[in-house]
C-alpha positions in Angstrom: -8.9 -15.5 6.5 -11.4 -12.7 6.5 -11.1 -9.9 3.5 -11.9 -6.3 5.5 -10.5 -4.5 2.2 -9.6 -3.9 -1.5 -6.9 -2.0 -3.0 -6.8 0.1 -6.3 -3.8 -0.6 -8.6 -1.1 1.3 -6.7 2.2 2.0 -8.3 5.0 0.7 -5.6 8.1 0.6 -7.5 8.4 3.6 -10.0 6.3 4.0 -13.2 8.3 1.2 -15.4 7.1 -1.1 -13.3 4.3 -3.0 -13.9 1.3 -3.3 -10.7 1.7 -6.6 -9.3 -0.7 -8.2 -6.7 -0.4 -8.2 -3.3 -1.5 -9.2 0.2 -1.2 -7.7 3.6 -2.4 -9.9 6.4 -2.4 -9.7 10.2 -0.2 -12.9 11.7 -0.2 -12.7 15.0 2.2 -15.0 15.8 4.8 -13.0 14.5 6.1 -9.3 16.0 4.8 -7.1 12.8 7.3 -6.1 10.5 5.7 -3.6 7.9 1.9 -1.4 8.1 1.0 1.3 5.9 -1.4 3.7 6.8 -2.7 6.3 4.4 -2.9 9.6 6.0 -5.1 12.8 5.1 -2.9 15.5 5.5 -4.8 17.3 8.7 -3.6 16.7 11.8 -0.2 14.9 10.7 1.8 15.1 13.9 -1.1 13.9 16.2 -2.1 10.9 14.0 1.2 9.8 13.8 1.6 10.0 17.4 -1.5 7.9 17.7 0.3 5.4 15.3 3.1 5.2 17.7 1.4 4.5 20.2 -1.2 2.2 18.9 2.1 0.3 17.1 3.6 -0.1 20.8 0.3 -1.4 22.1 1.0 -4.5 19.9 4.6 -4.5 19.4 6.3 -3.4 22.6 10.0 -5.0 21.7 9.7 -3.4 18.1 11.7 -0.1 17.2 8.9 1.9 14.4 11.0 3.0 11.5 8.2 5.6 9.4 8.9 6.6 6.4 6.5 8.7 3.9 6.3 6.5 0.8 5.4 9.9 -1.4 9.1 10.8 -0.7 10.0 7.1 -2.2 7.8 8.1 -4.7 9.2 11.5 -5.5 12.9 9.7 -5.8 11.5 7.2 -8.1 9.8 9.6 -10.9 12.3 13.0 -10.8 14.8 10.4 -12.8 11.9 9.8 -15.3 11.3 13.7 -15.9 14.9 14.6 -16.2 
C-alpha cells in the first residue's frame, strides 16, 4: 500500500480513553462503509454537497449517513464537566 498521509493523536472516544492507532485504507473491492473528511467551516453546505456527490460517484447503491463527529464529541465531554 502507498501512505498519502499522517495523522496527529486524535481523541475518538472521549477523554478517558487512551489514543489508539489506526488505519484507514481505500479497498476497492468492497462498497465503502466509513470516510471522514475534515471540513473548514466556509462554505459548509456546498462542500458537503460536493461530498455527496463525489460519495455517489463511487458508491451508487450506498445510502450516506453524515454525521459531525464534534457533536459526538460535545456528548462525550459535557458528562466530564458536570
Amino acid at each position: 500500500m502507498t501512505i498519502v498521509g499522517v495523522v496527529a493523536d486524535a481523541k475518538m472516544d472521549g477523554p478517558k480513553v487512551p489514543v489508539a492507532g489506526i488505519i484507514y485504507f481505500y479497498w476497492p473491492t468492497v462498497s465503502p462503509s466509513y470516510i471522514s473528511v475534515r471540513l473548514t467551516g466556509y462554505h459548509v453546505a456546498d462542500t458537503l454537497s460536493f461530498i455527496d456527490r463525489t460519495w455517489h460517484r463511487f458508491a451508487p447503491d450506498t445510502a450516506i449517513k453524515r454525521y459531525f463527529l464534534s457533536d459526538s464529541f460535545e456528548g462525550q465531554f459535557q458528562a466530564d464537566e458536570r
